[in-house]
N, C-alpha and C positions, 0 to 999 in steps of 0.2 A: 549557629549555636553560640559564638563567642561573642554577637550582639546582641542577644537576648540575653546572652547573662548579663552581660555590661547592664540593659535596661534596666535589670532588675535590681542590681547593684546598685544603679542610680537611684532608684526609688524605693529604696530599704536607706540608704542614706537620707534622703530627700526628709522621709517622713523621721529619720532621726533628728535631722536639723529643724522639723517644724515645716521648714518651704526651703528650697535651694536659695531663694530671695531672701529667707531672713535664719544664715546659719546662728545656731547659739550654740555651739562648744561642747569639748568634753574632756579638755585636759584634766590632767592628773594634778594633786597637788605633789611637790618632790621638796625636798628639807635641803639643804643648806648649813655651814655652818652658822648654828642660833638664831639662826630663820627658818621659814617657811612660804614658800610663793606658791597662791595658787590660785586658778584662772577662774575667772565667769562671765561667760559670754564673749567680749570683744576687750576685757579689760584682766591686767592681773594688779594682783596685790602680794602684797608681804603683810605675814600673818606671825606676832610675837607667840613663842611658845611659853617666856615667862609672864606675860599680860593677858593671861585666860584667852589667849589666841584672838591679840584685837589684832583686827584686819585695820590696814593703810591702802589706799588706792598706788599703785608702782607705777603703769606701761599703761594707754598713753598717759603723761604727764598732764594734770593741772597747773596752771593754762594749757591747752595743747596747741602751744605755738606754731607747730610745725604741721597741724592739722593731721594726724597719723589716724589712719583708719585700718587696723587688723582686719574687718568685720568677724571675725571668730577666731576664738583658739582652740585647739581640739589638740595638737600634739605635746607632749610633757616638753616644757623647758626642761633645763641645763643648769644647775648652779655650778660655777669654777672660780673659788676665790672671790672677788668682788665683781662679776661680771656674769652678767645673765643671759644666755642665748636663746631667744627665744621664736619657735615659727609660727607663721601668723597662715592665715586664711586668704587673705591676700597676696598670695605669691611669695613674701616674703620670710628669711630669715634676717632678725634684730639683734644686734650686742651692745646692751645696755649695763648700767652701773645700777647702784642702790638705790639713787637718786631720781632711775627711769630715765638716764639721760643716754640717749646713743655714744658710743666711742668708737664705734668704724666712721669712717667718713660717710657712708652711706648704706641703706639695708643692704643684703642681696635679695635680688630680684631671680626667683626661678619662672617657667613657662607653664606654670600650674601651682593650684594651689597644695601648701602644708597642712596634709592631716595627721600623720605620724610624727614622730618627737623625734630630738636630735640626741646625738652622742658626742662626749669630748672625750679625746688621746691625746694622754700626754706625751711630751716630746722630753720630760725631765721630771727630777722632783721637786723643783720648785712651779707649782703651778700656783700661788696664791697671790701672783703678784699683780700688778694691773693688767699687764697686756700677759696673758697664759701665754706660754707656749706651746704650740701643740695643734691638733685637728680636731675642727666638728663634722660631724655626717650627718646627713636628713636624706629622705626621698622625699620626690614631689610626685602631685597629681599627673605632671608633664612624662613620668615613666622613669626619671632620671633618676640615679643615686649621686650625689654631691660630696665632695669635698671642699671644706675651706679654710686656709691656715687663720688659726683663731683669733690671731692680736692683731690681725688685719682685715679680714675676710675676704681675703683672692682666692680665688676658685685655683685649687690642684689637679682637679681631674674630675670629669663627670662619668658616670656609667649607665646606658640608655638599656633599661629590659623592655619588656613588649607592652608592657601595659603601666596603668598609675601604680604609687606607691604609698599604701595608708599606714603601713607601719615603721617602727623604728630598727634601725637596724642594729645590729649583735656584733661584739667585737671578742674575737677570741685567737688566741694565739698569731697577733699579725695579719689576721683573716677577716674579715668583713660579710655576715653573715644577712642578707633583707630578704625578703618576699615582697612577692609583686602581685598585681589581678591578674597579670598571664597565667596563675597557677603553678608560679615555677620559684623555687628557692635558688639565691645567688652563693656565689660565695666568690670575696673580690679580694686580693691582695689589697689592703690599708695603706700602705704608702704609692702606688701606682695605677690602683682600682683596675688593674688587668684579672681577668676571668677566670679560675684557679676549674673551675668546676660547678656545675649546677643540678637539682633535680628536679623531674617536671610531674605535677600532680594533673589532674582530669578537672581543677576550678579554679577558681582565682582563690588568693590567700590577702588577706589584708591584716592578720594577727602577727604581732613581733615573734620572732623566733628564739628559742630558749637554749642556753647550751647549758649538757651536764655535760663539766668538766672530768668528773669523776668517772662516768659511763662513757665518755667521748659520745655525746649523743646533739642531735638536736629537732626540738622537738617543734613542729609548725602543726597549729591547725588551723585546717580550712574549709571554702565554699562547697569542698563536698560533699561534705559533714563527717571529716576523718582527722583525728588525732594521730600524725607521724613520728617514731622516730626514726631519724636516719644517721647513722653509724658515722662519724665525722671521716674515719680512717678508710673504709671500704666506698663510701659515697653510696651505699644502697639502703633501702629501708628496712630496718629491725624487726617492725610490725607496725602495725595501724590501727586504731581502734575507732569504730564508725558508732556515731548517733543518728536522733532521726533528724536532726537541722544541723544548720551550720556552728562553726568553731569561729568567732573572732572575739579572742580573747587571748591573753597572754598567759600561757601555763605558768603552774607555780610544780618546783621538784623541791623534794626534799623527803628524807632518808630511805629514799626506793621506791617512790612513790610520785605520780605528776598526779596532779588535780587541773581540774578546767572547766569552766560552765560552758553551756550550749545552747543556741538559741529556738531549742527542740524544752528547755525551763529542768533542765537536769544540770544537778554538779558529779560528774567522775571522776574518782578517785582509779587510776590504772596502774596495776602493779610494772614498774621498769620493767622488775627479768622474762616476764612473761606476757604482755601486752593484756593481761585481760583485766579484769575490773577485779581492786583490790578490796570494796564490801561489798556487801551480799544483794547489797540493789543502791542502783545510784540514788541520792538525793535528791527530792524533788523541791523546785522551789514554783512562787505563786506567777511568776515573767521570767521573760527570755532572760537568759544571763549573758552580756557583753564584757562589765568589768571584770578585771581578774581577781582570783582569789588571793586571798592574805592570810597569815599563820601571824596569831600574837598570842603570848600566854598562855603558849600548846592551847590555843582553840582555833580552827579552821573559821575564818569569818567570812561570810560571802553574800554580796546585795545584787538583786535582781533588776532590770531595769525599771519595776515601780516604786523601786524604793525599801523595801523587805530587805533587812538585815535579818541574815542567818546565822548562829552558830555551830556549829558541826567536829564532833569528836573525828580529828583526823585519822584516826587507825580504826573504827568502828564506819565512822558515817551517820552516827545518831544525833539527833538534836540537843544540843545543848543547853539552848537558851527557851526551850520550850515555847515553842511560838517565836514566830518572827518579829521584829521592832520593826513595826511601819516608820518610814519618815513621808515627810509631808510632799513631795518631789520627789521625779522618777530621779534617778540614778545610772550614767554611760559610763563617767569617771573611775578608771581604777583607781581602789583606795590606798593609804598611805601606814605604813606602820611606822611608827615614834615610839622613843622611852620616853617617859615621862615620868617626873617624880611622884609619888602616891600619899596619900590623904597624910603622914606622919612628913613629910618633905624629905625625907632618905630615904626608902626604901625606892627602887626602880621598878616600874612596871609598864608594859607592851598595849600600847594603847592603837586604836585603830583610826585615821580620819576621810571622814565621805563626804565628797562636794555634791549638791543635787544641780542638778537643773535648774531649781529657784533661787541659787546663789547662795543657800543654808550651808555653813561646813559644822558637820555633828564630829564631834570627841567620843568613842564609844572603847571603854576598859571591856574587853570579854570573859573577865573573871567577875564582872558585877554589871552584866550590860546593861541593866533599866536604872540605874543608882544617878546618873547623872546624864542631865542633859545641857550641851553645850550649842547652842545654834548659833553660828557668828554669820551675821548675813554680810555680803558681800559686795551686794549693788541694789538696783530697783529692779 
């Protein structure tokens, strides 16, 4: 049973990357102060917010002296200050400057590769200085969870679950929250990565896991095709709510409500207090949905893995944008929400940004989503 899933997991991955031989990526872009870094393929860049979002080539550097081979990025860097941490495809985690220049003496090397994205804790409030203080955490394909003190990257402690690790993990009250493809949620004390408690599902989980603070909840979906939440305080589950495909994607909460796509081409909206679906029929869209959904200028925006940007009334579930905005390229990448100044340069407004597959990063306002297009291409 557990290697047939593996297989298939293999080869739903497999055909994500194109061929295991030539992965191409699916990070996210993440903002920074008055930057923007975001990946395509085996390279990232820094992307100006005030230069109509011109892209610079960052990681590896031109010349690349030191011959540095990623071959993919697929997990969200880390901006902290002036240092970027970022996990590669090739085993490794990187701590680089603005410049693309390492400052640890050397990557860390895990025993499999990084597909989920790293997290920084801070140790103080001064993180903005060269060398942060504080902790990063990543999982790797090896099944480990990692710690590494940040302005050096020596390993603190590792944590070994039963299987790989494609997600990022969750930090909430001193607690260390990851999922694994064993099918089972961790939950690791942060300064000692000792085993506080765990819950075990029926599939592997490769989606990040989400805390409501507020509900003390947290919410994982997975390979079984089940949206969980489980009660932080009790350790049991609250409810579950089942699609007809899998969940890897990162829920979004917000005001009593998780939304989440499915890769059954449904977005659900599930009401917190009562686990059942908060309109009257989920949302369909035209492909599976991997990335997460995003809320900007009260509109629910959500892209499908062909590329279809949706807008959706978050308390209705109606279309907004009437018809979807095709882009030219499928879509893995969860998107990115930005303020951005607006066509008068004062006023602020919640702009949306999607990296494709072909390297295009679109700018899409969801109060005017057809009004402008911004394609900033990012590589060949």
């Amino acid at each position: 049973m557990i290697a047939a899933f593996v297989g298939l997991l293999v080869l739903l991955f497999a055909t994500a990357c194109a061929s295991v031989a030539s992965p191409k990526g699916w990070s996210s872009p993440v903002e920074g102060d008055s930057v923007i870094v975001v990946a395509h393929r085996d390279k990232l860049y820094t992307v100006d917010p005030a230069d109509d979002l011109f892209a610079s080539l960052l990681f590896p550097p031109e010349p690349n002296v030191e011959e540095i081979d990623t071959e993919a990025l697929y997990g969200n860097p880390v901006v902290v200050g002036d240092r970027i941490f970022v996990p590669t495809y090739d085993d490794r985690l990187y701590a680089i400057d603005f410049d693309g220049l390492q400052v640890w003496s050397a990557p860390f090397k895990a025993d499999g590769q990084l597909v989920g994205g790293v997290i920084f804790a801070s140790e103080g409030d001064d993180a903005d200085g060269e060398d942060p203080p504080g902790t990063v955490y990543f999982g790797s394909d090896d099944g480990n969870l990692y710690a590494l003190e940040a302005d050096a990257g020596i390993q603190s402690w590792f944590f070994p679950t039963g299987n790989g690790i494609w997600s990022t993990p969750a930090l909430f009250e001193g607690m260390l929250y990851v999922t694994s493809l064993d099918g089972d949620l961790y939950v690791l004390d942060a300064e000692t990565g000792a085993l506080q408690w765990k819950f075990g599902t029926d599939a592997g989980i490769a989606s990040t896991p989400v805390i409501d603070e507020a509900e003390r909840l947290v919410y994982v979906g997975g390979f079984d095709s089940k949206l969980r939440a489980i009660d932080i305080d009790t350790q049991q589950e609250r409810w579950s709510f089942g699609a007809d495909n899998w969940f890897w994607t990162t829920p979004l909460v917000v005001d009593g409500v998780v939304y989440a796509g499915s890769l059954d081409g449904n977005v659900y909206a599930v009401d917190i207090a009562t686990g059942s679906l908060a309109w009257a029929q989920p949302f369909e869209t035209e492909d599976p949905v991997r990335s997460a959904p995003a809320l900007a200028g009260g509109v629910l925006v959500v892209v499908d893995r062909g590329g279809n940007v949706y807008g959706i009334d978050p308390e209705t579930g109606a279309d907004v944008f009437n018809g979807p905005i095709p882009l030219p390229d499928d879509v893995l990448a969860d998107p990115l929400v930005r303020v951005a100044p607006g066509d008068d340069g004062e006023a602020l407004v919640e702009t949306v940004l999607i990296v494709t597959t072909g390297g295009e990063l679109y700018e899409i306002d969801p109060q005017s989503p057809r009004s402008r297009e911004l394609p900033v291409q990012l590589g060949d």
